[in-house]
C-alpha positions in Angstrom: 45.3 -48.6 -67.8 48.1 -46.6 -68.7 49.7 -44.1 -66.1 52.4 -41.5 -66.3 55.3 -41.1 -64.1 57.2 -37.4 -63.5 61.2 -37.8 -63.8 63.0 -38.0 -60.9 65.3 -34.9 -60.8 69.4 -36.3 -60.8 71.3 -37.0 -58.3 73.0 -33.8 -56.5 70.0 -31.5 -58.3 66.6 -30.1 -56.9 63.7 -30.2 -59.4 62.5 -27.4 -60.9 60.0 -26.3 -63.4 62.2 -23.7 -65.1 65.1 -24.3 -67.6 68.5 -22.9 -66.1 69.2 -19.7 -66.6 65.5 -18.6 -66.3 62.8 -18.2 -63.6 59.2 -18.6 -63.3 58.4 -14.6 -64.7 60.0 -16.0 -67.5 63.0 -14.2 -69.7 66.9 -14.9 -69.0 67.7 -14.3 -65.1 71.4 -12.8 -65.8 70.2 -10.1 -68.4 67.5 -9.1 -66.1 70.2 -8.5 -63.2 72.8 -7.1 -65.6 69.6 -4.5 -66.6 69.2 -3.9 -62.8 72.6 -3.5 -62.2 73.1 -0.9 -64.7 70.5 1.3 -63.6 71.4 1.3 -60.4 75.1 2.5 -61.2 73.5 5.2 -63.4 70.8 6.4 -60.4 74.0 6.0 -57.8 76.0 8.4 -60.4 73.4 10.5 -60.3 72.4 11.0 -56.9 76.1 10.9 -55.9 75.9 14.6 -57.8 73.3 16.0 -56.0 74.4 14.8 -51.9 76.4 16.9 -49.9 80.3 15.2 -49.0 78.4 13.7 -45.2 75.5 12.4 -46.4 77.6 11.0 -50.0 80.2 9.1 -47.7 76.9 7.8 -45.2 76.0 6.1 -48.6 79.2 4.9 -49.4 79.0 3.2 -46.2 75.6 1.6 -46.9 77.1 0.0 -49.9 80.2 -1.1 -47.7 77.5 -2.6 -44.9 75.4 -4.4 -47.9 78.2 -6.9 -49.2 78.4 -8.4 -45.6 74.2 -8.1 -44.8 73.8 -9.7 -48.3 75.9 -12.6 -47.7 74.8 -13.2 -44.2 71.3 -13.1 -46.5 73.0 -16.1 -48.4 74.1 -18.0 -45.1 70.9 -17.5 -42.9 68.2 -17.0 -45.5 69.1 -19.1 -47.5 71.0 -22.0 -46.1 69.4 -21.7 -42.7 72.7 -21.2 -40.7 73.2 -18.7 -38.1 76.8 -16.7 -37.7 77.5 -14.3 -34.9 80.6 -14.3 -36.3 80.9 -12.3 -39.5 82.2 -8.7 -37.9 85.3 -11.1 -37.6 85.3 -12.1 -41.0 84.4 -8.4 -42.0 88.0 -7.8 -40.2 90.0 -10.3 -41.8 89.1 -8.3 -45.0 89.9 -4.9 -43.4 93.4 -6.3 -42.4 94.0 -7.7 -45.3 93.3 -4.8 -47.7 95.6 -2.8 -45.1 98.8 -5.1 -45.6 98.3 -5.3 -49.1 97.8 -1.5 -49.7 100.9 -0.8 -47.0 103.0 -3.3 -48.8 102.2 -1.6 -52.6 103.1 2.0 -51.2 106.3 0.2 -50.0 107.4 -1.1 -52.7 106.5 2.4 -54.7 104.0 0.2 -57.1 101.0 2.6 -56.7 98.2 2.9 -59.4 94.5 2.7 -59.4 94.7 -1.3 -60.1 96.3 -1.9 -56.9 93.0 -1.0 -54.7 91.3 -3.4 -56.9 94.0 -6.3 -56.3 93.9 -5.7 -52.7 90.6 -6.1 -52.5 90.2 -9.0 -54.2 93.1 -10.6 -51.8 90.6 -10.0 -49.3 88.0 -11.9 -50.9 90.0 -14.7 -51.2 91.9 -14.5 -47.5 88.2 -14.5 -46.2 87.1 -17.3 -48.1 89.7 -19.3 -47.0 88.9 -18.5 -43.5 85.4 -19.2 -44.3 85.7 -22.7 -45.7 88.0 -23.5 -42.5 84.7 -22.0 -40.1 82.2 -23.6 -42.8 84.3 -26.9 -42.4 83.5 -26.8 -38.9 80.0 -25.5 -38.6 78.7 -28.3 -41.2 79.1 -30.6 -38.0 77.3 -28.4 -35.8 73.5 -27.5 -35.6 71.7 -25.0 -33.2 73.2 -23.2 -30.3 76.6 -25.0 -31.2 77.1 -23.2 -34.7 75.9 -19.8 -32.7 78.6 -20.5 -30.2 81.1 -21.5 -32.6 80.6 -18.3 -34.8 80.6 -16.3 -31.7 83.8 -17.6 -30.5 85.3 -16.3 -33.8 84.3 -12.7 -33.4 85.9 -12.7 -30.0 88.5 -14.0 -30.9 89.9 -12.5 -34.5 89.6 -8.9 -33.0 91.7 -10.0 -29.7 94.6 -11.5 -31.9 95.2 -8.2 -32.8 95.6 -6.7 -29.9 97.8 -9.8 -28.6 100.5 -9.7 -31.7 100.1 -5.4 -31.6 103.8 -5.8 -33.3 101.8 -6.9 -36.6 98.5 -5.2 -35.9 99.0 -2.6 -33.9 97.1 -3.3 -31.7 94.4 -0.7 -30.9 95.6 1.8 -33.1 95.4 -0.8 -35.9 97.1 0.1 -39.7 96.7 2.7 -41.8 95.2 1.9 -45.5 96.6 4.4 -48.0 94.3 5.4 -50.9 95.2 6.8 -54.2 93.3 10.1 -54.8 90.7 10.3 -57.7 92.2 10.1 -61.3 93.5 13.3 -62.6 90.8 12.6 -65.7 88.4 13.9 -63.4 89.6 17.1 -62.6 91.9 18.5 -59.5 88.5 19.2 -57.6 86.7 16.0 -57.9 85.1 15.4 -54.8 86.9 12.4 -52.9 83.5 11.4 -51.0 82.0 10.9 -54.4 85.2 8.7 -55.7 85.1 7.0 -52.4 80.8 6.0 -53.8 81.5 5.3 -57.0 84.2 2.5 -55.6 82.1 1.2 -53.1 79.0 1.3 -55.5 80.8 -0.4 -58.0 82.1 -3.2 -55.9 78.9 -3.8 -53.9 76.8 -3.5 -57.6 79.1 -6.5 -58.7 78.6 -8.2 -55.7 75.3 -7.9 -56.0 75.1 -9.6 -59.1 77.1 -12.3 -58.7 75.1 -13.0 -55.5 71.5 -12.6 -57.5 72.6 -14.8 -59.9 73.9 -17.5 -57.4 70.6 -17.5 -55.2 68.0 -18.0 -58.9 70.6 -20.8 -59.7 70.7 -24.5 -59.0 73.1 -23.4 -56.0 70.2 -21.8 -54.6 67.8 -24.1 -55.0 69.7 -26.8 -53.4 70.3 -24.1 -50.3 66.9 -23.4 -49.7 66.4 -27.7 -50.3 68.9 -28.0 -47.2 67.3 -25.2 -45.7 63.9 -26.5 -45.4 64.6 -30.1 -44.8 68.3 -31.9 -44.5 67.1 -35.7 -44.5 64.7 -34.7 -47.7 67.3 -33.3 -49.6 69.6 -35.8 -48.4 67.7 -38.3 -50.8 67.4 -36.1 -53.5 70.9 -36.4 -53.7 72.5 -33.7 -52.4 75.2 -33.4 -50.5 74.4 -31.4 -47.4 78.0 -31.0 -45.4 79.3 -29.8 -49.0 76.4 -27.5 -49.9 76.4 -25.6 -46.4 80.3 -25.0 -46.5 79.9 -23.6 -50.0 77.4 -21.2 -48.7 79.8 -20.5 -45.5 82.2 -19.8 -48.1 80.3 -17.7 -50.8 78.9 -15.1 -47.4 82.3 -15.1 -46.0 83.6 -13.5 -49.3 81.1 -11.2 -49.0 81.8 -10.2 -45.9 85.5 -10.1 -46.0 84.8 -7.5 -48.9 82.6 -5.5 -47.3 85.2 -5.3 -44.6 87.8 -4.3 -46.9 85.7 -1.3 -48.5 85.8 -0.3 -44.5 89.1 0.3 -44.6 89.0 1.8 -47.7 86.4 4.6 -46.4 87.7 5.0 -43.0 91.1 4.7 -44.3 92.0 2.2 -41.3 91.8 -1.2 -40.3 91.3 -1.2 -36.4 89.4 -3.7 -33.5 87.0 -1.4 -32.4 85.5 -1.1 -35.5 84.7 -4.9 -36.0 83.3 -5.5 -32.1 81.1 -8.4 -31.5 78.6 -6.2 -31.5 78.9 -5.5 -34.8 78.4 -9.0 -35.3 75.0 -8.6 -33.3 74.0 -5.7 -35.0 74.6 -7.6 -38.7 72.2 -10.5 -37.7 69.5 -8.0 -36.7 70.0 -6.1 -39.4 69.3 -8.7 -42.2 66.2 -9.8 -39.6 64.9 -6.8 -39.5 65.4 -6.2 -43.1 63.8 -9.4 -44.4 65.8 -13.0 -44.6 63.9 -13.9 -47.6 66.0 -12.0 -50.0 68.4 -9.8 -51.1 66.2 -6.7 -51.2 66.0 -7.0 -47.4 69.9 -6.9 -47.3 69.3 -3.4 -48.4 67.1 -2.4 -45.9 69.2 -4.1 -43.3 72.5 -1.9 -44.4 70.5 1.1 -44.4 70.1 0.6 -40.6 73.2 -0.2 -39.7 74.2 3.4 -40.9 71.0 5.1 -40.1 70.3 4.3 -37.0 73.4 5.5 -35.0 73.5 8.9 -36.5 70.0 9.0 -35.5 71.2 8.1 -31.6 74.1 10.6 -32.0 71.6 13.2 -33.6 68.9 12.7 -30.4 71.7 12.3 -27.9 72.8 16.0 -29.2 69.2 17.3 -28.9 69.5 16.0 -25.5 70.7 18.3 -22.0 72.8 15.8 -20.2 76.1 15.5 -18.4 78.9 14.2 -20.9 79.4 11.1 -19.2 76.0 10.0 -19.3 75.7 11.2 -23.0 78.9 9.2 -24.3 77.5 6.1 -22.1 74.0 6.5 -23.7 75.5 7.3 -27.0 77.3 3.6 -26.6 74.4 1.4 -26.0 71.2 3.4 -27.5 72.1 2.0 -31.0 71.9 -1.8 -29.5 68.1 -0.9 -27.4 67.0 0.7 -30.8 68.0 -2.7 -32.8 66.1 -4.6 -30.2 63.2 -2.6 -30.3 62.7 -2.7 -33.8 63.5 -6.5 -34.2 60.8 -6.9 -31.5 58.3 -4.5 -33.4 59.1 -6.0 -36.8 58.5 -10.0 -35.4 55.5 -8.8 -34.2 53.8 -6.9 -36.8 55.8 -8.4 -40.1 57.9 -11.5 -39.2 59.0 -11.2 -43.3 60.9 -8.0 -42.4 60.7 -4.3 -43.8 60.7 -6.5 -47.3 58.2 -8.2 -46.7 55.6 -6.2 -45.2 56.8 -3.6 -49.0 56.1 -6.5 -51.2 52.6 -7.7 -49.6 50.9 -5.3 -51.7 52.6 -6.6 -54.9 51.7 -10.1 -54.1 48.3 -9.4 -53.2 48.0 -7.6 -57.0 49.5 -10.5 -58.7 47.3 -13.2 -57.2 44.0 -11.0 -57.9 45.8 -10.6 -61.6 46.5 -14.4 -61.8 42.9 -15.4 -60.4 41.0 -13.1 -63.4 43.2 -14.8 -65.5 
């Protein structure tokens, strides 16, 4: 009796049914994403025509909010590790895009390449800070990494107060921005040059991130994910493969935090609270942990729902104290709410409950098959 015996997949590798390069739909994963990517710079070109200067840079901040709730995405979707910490790492970026810009306008070496450099100094601080936190969380599991990661976004925004000589302290730096290239005309809107930098940044991200999470990387996330000890003796390494993920969302966050600075033209400690740290995890919650489309919806909250506090706070009779005070903590009660409401009626997220329907089409399509 002759019997057949499946491969065993090799050592540091998760088995998969699909060549590299390619997923179960079938058709090369990078050109799909490159296609994606595309049309979503043309749409954002387009609709950046048609949006008035607010609502233009509110959407400039979306794209700024979805390189950090995409790679928290990576980190606690993926990899299965929480971070209260990443408003921290968001800051790193900020400050570092400010020294770097203050430093070019210093030495009188300003051109539109020198935005792109500093950002990408950012990127580079942050991952460094990351692989130190990642280091250190790859030892810690539970309510220790929480701690850990929360201790970091206390801490990072109160260095700069204590050395205000190099900070500022609460005033924080100035980020000097070239205006848009002359090519486009002396009344190009700078809201809509301020999107199409953001866009273009958080579009790459985007990809390189889509890419990553279809690849063997993110495979052998989710494998650690799921179970340690399985994937353990599957032969990966688990300490290495959660510090790489630490490392890959703390880039993303640290440029996020840098096209911050960029929009609000300042790098300061109020913007990067802890409780933007709070709001970041319920965002991507809320959103949908399972992938990158409910980083989307995530960074559309973050933006969304505190002009919609400040809008009913308006509509609202009440004496100035109580209005700034309610204006303050409404944003936090509505993130609760809806992260309550969202467990309850789709623990998948705002993602989740959108792509039931497809699901439910392809398994009727699959079953007539």
């Amino acid at each position: 009796m002759s019997a057949t015996r499946a491969a065993a997949p090799p050592a540091g590798r998760v088995a998969s049914d699909t060549p590299t390069g390619y997923d179960e739909r079938g058709g090369s994963t990078l050109l799909r994403h490159l296609a994606l990517t595309a049309a979503a710079a043309i749409l954002l070109v387009a609709v950046s025509y048609g949006l008035e200067p607010f609502r233009t840079f509110q959407l400039a901040t979306v794209a700024a909010y979805l390189c950090a709730t995409a790679g928290l995405t990576v980190l606690t979707g993926l990899n299965g590790q929480l971070s209260l910490g990443h408003g921290a790492l968001m800051a790193t970026g900020a400050y570092t895009v400010a020294f770097c810009q203050n430093a070019f306008v210093d030495r009188s070496v300003v051109a539109g390449w020198t935005l792109a450099v500093s950002l990408l100094v950012a990127v580079l601080v942050t991952v460094a800070l990351g692989a130190v936190i990642g280091v250190a969380a790859a030892r810690l599991r539970g309510p220790y990494l929480a701690g850990v990661t929360l201790a970091v976004a206390i801490v990072v925004p109160a260095l700069t107060v204590t050395f205000d000589g190099v900070f500022n302290g609460e005033q924080g730096l100035s980020v000097p921005v070239e205006p848009p290239p002359a090519a486009l005309g002396p009344y190009f809107p700078y809201e809509q040059w301020q999107l199409w930098v953001t866009g273009a940044a958080t579009l790459l991200a985007l990809l390189l991130l889509g890419n990553l999470v279809r690849s063997r990387f993110g495979r052998t996330f989710r494998a650690v994910r799921d179970d340690e000890v399985a994937a353990r003796l599957a032969g990966i390494h688990v300490a290495r493969t959660q510090v790489l993920a630490f490392v890959v969302s703390a880039g993303a966050a640290g440029l996020g935090g840098g096209l911050l600075a960029v929009l609000a033209q300042s790098a300061s400690p109020g913007a990067f609270s802890l409780t933007l740290s709070l709001f970041l995890v319920m965002a991507v919650v809320i959103g949908g942990l399972g992938s990158l489309a409910g980083a989307v919806w995530g960074a559309v909250l973050l933006v969304a729902l505190p002009d919609l506090t400040h809008t009913l706070t308006e509509s609202l009779t009440l004496p100035p104290a109580v209005a700034q005070r309610m204006e303050g903590n409404l944003p936090l009660a509505l993130f609760g709410i809806a992260l309550v409401v969202v467990m309850i009626a789709a623990p998948g997220g705002v993602q989740g409950l959108l792509s039931r329907p497809g699901r439910l089409l392809r398994a009727r399509w699959r079953t007539r098959r």
